[in-house]
N, C-alpha and C positions, 0 to 999 in steps of 0.2 A: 504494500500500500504506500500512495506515495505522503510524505510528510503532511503536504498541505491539506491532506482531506483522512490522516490521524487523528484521533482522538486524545488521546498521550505519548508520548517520546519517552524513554530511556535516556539519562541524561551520556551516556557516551553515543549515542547516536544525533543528538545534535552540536553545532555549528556554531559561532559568534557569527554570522551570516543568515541565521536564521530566527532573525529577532521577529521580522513577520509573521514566524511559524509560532513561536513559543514566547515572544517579548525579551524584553533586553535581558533580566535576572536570569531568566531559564536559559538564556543561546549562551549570556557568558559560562554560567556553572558548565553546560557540555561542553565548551569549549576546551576549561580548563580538565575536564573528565579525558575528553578522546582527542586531547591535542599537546598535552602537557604532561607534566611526573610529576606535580604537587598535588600532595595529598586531599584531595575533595570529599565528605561527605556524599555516601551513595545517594540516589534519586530518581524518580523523574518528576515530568510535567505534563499537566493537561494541554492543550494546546488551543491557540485562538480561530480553530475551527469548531472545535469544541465548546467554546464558549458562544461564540455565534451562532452554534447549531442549537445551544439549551435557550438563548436568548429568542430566536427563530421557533423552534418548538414547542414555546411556552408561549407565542405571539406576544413577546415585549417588545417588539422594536416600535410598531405603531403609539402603544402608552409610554415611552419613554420619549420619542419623539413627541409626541403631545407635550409631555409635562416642559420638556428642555425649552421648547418653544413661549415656556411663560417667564423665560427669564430675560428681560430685556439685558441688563447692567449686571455683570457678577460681581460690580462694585456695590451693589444693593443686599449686604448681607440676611437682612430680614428675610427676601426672597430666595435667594441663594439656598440658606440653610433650610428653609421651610422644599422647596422644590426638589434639594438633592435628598433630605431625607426621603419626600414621597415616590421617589425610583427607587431606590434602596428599598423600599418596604416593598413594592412592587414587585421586584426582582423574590425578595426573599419570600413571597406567598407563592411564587411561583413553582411548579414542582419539576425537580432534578430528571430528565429524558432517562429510562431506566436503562437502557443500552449505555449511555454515559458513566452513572451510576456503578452499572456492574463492572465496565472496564475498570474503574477508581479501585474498587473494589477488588477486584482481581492480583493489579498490579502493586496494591498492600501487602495484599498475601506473599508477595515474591518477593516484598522488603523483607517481611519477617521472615520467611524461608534463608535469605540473603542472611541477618543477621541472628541468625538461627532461635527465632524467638516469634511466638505467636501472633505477639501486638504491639510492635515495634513503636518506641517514640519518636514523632517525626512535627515536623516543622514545618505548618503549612502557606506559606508566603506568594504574595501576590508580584504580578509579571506583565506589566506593561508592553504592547508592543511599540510603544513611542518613546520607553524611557530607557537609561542610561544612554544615550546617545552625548557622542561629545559634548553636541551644542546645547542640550537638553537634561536636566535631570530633572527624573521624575521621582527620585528618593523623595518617601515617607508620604507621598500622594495617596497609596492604597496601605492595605491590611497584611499584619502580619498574626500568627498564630502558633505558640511555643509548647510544647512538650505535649503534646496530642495522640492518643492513642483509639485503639479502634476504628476498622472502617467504617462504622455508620458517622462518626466524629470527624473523620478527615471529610468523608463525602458532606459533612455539615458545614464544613468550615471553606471549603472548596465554592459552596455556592456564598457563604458569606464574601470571600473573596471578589468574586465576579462582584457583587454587591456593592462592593468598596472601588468599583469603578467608578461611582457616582457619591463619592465623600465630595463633600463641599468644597475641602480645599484644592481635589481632585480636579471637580469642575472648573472649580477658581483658574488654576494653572494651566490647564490645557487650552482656554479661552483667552488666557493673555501670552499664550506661546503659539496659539494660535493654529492648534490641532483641532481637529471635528471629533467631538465626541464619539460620534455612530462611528468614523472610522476604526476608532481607538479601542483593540480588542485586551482580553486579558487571559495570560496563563497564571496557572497556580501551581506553583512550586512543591512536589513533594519531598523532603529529604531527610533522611536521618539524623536525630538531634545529637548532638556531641556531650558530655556530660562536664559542660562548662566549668572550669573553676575559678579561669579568669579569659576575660575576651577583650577584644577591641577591632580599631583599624587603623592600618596603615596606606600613606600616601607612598608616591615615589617622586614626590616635589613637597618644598615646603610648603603649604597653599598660603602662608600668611606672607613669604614676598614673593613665591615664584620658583626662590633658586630650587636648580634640581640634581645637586649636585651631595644631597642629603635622600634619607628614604625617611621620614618623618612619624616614627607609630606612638600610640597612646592603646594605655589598656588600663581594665580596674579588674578587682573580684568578681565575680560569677558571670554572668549576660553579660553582653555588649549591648542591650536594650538603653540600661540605665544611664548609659555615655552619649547616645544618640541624644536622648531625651533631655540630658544638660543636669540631670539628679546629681549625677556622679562626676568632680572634677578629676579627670584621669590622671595617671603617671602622662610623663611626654618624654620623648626620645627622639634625637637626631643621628644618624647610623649614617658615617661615612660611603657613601657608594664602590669608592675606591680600596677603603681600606675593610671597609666594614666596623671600623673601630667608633665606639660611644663618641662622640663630639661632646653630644649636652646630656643630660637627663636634671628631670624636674619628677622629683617622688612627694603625690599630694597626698593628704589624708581622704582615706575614701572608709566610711564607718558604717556604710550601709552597703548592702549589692544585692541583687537580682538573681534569682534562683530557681532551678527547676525541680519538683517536689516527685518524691517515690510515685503516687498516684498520679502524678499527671499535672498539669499546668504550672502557673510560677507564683512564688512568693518575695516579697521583701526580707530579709536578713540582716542580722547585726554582724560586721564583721568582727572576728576576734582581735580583742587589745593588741594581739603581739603582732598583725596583720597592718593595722587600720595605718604605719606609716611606712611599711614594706614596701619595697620594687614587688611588683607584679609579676614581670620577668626578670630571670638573670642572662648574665651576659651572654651566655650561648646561644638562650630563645633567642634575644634579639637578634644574635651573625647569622641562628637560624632562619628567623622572620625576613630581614633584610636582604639574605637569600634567594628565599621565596618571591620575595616582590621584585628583584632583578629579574631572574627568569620571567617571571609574568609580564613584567613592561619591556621586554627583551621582546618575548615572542606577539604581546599587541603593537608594540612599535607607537605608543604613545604612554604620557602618566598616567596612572594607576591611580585606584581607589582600592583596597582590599581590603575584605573582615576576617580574622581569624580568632581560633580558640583553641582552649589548651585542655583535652581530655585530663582531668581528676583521679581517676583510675590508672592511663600510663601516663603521663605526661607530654603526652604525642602530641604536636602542633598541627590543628588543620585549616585549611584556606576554605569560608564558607561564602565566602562571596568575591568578585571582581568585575569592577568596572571601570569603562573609563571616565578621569579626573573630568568636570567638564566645566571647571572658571581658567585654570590657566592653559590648558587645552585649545581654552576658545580666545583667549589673548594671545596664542601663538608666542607662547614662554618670554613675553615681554616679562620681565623683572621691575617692578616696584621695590627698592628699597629705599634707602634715607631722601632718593632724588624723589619719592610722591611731595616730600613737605617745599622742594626748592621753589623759589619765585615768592613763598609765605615768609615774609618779614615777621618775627615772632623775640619775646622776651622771656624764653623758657627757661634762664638762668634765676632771673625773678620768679618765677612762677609758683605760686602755692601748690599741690599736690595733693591733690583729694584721695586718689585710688590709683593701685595699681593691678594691672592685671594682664590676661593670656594675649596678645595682637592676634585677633582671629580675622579681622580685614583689612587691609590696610587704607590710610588717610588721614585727614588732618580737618576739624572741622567744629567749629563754634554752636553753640546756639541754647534754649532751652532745656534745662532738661524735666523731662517726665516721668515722676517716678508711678510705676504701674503697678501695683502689690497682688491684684486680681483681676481676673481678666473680667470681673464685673465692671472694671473702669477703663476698660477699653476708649469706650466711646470720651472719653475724656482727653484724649490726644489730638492732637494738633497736628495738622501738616505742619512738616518743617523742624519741629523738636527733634530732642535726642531721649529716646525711648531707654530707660532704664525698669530692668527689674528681673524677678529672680531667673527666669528663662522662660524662651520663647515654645511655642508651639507650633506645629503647621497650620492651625484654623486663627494666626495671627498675622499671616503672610500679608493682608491685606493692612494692615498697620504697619506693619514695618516697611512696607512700599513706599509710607508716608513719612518715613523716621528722619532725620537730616543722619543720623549715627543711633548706635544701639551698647548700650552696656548692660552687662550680663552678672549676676553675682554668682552662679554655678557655670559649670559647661568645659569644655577642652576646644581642640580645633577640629571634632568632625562633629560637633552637638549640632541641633537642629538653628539655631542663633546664627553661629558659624556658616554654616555652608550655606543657609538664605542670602546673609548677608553679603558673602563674595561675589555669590550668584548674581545679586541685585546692585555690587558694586557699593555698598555702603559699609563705611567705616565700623568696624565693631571690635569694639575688646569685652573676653568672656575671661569667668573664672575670678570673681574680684574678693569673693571670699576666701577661695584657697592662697590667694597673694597675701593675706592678710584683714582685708577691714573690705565688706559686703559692701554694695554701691547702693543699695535700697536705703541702709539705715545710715550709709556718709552725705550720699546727695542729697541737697536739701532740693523739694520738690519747687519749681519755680525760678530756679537761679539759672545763671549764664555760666554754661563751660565751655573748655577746649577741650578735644580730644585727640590724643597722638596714637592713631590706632594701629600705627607701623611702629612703636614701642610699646605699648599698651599702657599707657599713664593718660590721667585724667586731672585736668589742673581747671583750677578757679578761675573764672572769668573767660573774657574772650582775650586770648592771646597773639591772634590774628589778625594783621594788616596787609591786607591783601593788596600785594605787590604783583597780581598774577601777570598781568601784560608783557613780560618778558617770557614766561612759564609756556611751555610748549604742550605742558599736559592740563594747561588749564583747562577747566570746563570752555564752552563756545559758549560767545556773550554775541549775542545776536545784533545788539548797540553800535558795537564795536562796525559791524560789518555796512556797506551802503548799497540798498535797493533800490530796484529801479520805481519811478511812479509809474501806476496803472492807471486807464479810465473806468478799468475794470476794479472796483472796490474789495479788498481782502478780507473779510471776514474772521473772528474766532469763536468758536462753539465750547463752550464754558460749562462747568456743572458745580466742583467746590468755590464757594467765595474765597477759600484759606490759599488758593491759588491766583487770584487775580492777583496781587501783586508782585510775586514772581513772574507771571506773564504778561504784563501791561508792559515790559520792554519790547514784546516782539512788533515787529513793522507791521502790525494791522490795523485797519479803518474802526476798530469799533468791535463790540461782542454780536455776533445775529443774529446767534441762537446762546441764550442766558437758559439752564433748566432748571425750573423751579423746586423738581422733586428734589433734588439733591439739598434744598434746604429742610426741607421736612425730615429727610431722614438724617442728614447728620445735625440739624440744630434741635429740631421738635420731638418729633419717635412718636407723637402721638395723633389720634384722627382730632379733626379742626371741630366736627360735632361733636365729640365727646369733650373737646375742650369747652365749647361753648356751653355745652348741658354743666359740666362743673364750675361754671363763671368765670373761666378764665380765656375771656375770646381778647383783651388788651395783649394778654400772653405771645398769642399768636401772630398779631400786629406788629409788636415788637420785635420779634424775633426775625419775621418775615422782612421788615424793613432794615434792619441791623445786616444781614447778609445779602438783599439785594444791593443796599448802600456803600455795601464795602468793596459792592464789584463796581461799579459808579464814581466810587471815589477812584479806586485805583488805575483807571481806562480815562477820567475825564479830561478833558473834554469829549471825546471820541463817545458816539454813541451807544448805547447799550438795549438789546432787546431784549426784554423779559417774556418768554413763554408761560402764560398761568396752568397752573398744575395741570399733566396731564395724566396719572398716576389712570391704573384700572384701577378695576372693582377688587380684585384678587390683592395688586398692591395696596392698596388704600386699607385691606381688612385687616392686613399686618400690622399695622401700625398700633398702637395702642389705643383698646375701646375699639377697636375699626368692626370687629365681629357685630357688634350690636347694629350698624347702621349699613353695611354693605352686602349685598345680593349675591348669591353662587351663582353664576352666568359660564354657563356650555364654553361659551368664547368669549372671553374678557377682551379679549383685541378690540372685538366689533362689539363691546358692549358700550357699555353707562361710562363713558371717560368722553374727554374735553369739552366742548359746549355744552351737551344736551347734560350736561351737569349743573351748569351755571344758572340755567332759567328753572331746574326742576326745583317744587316747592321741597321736595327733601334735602337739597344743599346749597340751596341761592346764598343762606346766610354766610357759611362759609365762603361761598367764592368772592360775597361782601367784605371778609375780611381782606382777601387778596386784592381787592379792589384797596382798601381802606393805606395798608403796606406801600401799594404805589404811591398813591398821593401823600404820603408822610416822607417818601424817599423826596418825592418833587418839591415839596411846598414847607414841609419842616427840615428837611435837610438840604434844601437848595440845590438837588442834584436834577438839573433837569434835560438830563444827555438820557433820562430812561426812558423807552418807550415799550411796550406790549404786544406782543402776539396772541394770538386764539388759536389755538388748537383742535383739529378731527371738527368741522363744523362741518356739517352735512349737508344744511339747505341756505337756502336765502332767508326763509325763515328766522332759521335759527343765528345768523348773522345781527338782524333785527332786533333778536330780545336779547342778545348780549350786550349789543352797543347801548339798549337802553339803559338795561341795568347799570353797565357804569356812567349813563348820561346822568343817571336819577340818583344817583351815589356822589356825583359833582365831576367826575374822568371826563372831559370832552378830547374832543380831536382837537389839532388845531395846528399852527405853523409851527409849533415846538413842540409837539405830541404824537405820536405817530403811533396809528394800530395795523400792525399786521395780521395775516393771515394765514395758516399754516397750510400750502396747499398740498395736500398730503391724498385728498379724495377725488375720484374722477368728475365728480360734482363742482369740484371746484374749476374746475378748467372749463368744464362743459357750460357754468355758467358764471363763466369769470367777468362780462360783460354784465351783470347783473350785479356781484357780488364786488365791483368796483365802487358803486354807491358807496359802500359802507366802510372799504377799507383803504388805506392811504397805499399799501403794498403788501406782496406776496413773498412767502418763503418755501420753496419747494422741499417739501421732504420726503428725498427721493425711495426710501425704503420704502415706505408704507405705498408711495404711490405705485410704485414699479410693483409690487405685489397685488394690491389693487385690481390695478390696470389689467395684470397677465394673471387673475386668476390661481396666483400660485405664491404658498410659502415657503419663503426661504430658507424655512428651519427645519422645513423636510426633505428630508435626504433623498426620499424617492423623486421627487420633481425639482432640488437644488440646482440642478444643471439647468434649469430652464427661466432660473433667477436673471437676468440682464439689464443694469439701469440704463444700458446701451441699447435696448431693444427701440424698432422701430416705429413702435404705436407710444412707450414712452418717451420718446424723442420729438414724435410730435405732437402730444400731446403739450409736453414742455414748451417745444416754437409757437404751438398755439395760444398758450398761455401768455408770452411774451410779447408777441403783438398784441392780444387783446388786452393786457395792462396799460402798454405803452399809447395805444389811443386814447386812454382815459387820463394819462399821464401819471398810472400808477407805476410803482418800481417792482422787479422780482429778482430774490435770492435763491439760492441753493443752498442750504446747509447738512445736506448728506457728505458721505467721505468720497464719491465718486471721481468728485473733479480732480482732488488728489491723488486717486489711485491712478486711473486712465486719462492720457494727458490727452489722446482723442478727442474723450466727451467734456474736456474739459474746453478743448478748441471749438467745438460744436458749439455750446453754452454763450462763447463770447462770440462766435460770428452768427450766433443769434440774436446779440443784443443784450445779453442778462446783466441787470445792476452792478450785482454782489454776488461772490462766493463766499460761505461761510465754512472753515473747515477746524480742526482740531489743533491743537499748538503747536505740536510736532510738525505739522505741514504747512507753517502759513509762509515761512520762508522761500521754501520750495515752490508753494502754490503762488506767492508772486510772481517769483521770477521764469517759470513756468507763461502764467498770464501775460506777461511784460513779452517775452517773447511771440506769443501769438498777434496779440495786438500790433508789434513791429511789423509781422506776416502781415498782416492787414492792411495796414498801410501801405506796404510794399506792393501788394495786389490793388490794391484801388489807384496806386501812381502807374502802373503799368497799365491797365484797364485806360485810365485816362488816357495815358500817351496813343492808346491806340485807339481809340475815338480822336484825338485829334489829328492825328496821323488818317483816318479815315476821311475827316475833312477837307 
């Protein structure tokens, strides 16, 4: 039978080549089985034809496409987690294909035959086919499962697995890496557990500057769970490549460790007194280990990542995992050392010294810090701070995106802290307890530090004077650089206010699309009737006005368009109270969301309050670069009783007030000469339209291919649009990502005439000078054109 249409593999029968077949975990472990002479725990793996086929056989793939489909923003944790749970449960009601099943089943029996023992402890781990990939890790994405016995238990744990394709932070990851979930299959790893007495992992580069010229391992007492997870501050060790001789070691106190129990599963443990400040290993494991990772990065031909453990019973060293390194893999062995801090003019001889600790990323970098004790105070971070506290998790990825730098009071350099942060390029030192004095109870919560995270020292103040202009690795200051003008106006599409003023430097006209959910859920968290039902509708006002203001203040003059909430029914029931006042709708897309909310007698009050926010932004705080969008309007109708409602609230139009129109429905184009009446201009949004228009969504896999904002009925539908504004001498923008992606439709759009593009920060740069270039094209065709009409003459 050929691999691809397998049910499980033998791990010496597969390949590092056959990640498709079995996922990165499972193709390396066969790798190293039937390509190598380090010692591997025996095994196999289910395969992702097997997974596809229980997914397929159980008809999940239509309800899991359904549910994915209601997640607009994976930055919308509320959503997020509430959505990726209900796949997960989906999955897990669903019953194991019994041909599946009995293969599992079968291929137990032959572990324990193998290990001459009837119900073999095995380890049942989950196996991405998109992860470990250089440019890519998917470490700690999905589920693992320790000291597991019995085949009804593996086969339990097997579908858990597949299950734990759809963890939140799973979802989160593969959306901002920019993988299709449906593609993204899963193997589960069967393998024989080792009887840990102490574990870890080793690199074969330092990850904290790069050099590779070390093999870098840490280990503690029992599991390597507790290391990952940042519990346990490890031993750490530098192993000459060359000589194989100790360079450094750092021996921490580790008083607790992780263990697997006679019966089955794991427990916490006290380690013994005469243990708790012990090397882990002695010096031969490590020339051993150091060994082993030579051969291994010898025969992948790039750095390594590898997990080993030291059998309790012999003292045998085995390799249970290997992957490749994928932060300095993907910087192409550039070296960050003392040169990240150069071009930083700094007073570090003066410097107080708060903390010291592990350099798990490297950099240099000022700002607030936040001390986080519980992840109940999540939401109390800031973009832009420096996130301190005891350690991180993977369902925190979404905060530390936002960190300026991260300090850690537990953890080594492969804890879960560590590897996000290199990943994501942000400064972090972990392990501030085992240096000595914890960052939670030194940092005071609110104050200004520096961070030198390529030494691991944390000092008071901002010690930074940014001399970067000469600095070759500076950040790109957008300021710095001179764009061309366009007639074509540039656009940026906004959602946190804690970011407009980091991006009010970029060379755009103004914000076009402002979205207002993003204040509701990171300033409010709760629904605006429920607020009102408890008397606090000023609340709402307030808050509403305080972050539309802050993106007004930061862009002004330059204007600013505010989208009023477009949240559904589904979003809006998350929020807090929302269960009590919002409907379960078949389809929340085409349900109760944007205008036909505004005039209903169930939520006109609330949209008064949004009404209320604007005019406080305009007339109490003198910002009056805001103007309004409406969102999903359906009729001429319904155009009508919004504009009243804010005529009758005191909101007029007028030469310094502008309402836009979100043309998002084929209604709106088809009666865009009517629907001019009401509005000063249009803002095309081309997702929903292009879906619309063709009948088809793009969050289903089966009809995905047939998604095209390029398509030709939405193309002229758009030209239709643009003349019939333009006779009324209305304006129309774009604020889908299109024009940025394909510079095609982005040349269509402007030799149709369209105002404005609105795009995202990242591209307004690009999307100028992009524009700037077309419009030259233009010019250049209409001076030729001439000459030959006069030349015809």
């Amino acid at each position: 039978m050929q691999k691809e249409k397998a049910l499980l593999l033998w791990f010496e029968t597969i390949e590092r080549n056959d990640v498709p077949v079995v996922g990165g975990k499972s193709a390396s472990l066969g790798e190293l089985t039937s390509k190598t002479n380090v010692p591997v725990p025996y095994g196999f793996a289910t395969t992702a034809y097997a997974y596809r086929y229980f997914i397929e056989k159980s008809g999940l793939n239509e309800k899991i496409t359904a549910l994915l489909a209601q997640i607009d923003d994976v930055e919308n944790g509320i959503v997020l987690r509430k959505i990726s749970a209900a796949i997960r449960d989906t999955i897990m009601k669903a019953d194991m294909p019994a041909d599946l099943a009995a293969a599992i089943r079968d291929a137990y029996k032959k572990l324990g035959e193998k290990a001459q023992t009837e119900a073999p402890f095995v380890a049942v781990r989950s196996s991405a086919t998109a992860e470990d990939l250089p440019d890519a890790s998917f470490a700690g994405q999905q589920e693992t499962y320790l000291n597991i016995k019995g085949a009804d238990e593996v086969i339990a744990k097997v579908k858990e697995c597949f299950a734990s394709t759809y963890t939140d932070r799973a979802v989160y990851y593969r959306a901002k890496q920019g993988f299709d979930h449906i593609d993204v299959a899963l193997s589960a790893v069967i393998q024989m557990m080792v009887f840990s007495k102490a574990a870890g992992v080793m690199f074969t580069v330092n990850v904290a500057t790069g050099d590779d010229t070390h093999v870098m391992i840490e280990g503690a007492w029992g599991l390597g769970e507790y290391i990952v997870q940042g519990i346990v501050t490890p031993d750490s060790y530098l192993i000459d490549k060359k000589t194989l001789k100790i360079d450094k070691q750092i021996i921490n106190e580790k008083r607790i460790k992780y263990v697997r129990m006679p019966g089955g599963g794991c427990e916490e443990k006290a380690v013994p007194e005469a243990l708790v400040n012990k090397s882990v290993l002695t010096p031969e494991q490590l020339r051993q280990l150091a060994g082993y990772a030579l051969k291994i990065e010898k025969h992948y031909g790039c750095y390594m990542d590898i997990e080993w453990g030291i059998d309790e019973r012999t003292d045998k060293l085995w390799i249970l995992q290997a992957r490749p390194e994928t932060v300095w893999s993907r910087r192409n062995k550039e070296k960050l050392t003392d040169a990240s801090i150069k071009g930083k003019e700094t007073n570090m001889d003066k410097c107080e010294v708060v903390v010291k600790g592990m350099p798990a990323s490297p950099g240099m970098v000022s700002g607030i810090a936040r001390v986080i004790n519980s992840p109940d105070m999540i939401d109390q971070f800031k973009a832009g701070e420096i996130l301190i506290t005891e350690m991180t998790a993977p369902d925190w990825v979404p905060v530390m995106k936002k960190a300026k730098g991260i300090v850690t009071d537990a953890g080594g350099m492969t804890c879960h802290a560590s590897i996000v942060s290199r990943e994501l390029g942000i400064p972090c030192i972990v392990g501030t307890k085992s240096c000595g004095k914890a960052g939670t109870t030194i940092i005071k919560n609110g104050t200004v530090i520096t961070l030198d995270a390529s030494h691991g020292i944390v000092y008071a103040g901002n010690m930074l004077r940014d001399n970067s202009k000469n600095d070759k690795r500076s950040n790109y200051n957008p300021v710095t650089e001179i764009f061309p003008v366009t007639g074509t106006k540039i656009y940026m599409n906004l959602g946190d206010p804690e970011l407009a003023e980091k991006y009010s430097k970029l060379p755009c006209d103004g914000i076009g699309l402002m979205r207002e959910e993003f204040i509701w859920t990171t300033y409010i968290h709760e629904h605006p009737l429920y607020m009102i039902a408890n008397k606090r509708a000023e609340e709402v006002v307030q808050k509403l006005s305080e972050g539309i203001g802050k993106v007004c203040q930061a862009v002004s003059p330059r204007p600013v368009t505010l989208r009023f909430s477009d949240f559904k029914s589904s979003e809006y029931r998350d929020l807090k109270g929302g269960e009590a006042y919002e409907p379960h709708e078949p389809s929340a897309l085409l349900g109760w969301r944007g205008a036909s909310r505004y005039y209903d007698p169930k939520y006109i009050e609330a949209f008064k309050l949004e009404i209320r926010a604007v005019k406080k932004v305009r007339e109490e705080y003198g910002l009056k670069n805001l103007n309004v969008m409406i969102p999903f309007c359906r009729s001429v109708a319904e155009i009508k009783k919004v504009t009243a409602i804010m005529n009758q609230e005191g909101l007029y139009r007028g030469p310094d007030f502008k309402v836009w129109l979100m043309a998002e429905i084929p209604a709106n184009i088809i009666l865009a000469d009517e629907f001019n009446e009401f509005v000063d201009g249009y803002s095309i949004g081309s997702n929903d339209l292009t879906m619309l228009i063709l009948g088809c969504d793009r969050d289903n896999d089966t009809v995905a291919h047939i998604f095209d904002e390029r398509n030709t009925a939405v193309k002229r539908a758009i030209k239709h649009l643009i003349k019939t504004a333009h006779k009324d001498g209305k304006t129309v923008s774009i604020c889908g990502q299109a024009p940025s992606v394909y510079t095609d439709f982005a040349e269509f759009l402007v030799r149709c005439g369209i105002d404005s593009i609105s795009v995202n920060p990242d591209m307004v740069g690009f999307t100028k000078k992009n524009v700037a270039q077309i419009e030259q094209r233009l010019i250049l065709d209409s001076l030729r054109n001439l000459s030959k009409t006069e030349n015809n003459k």
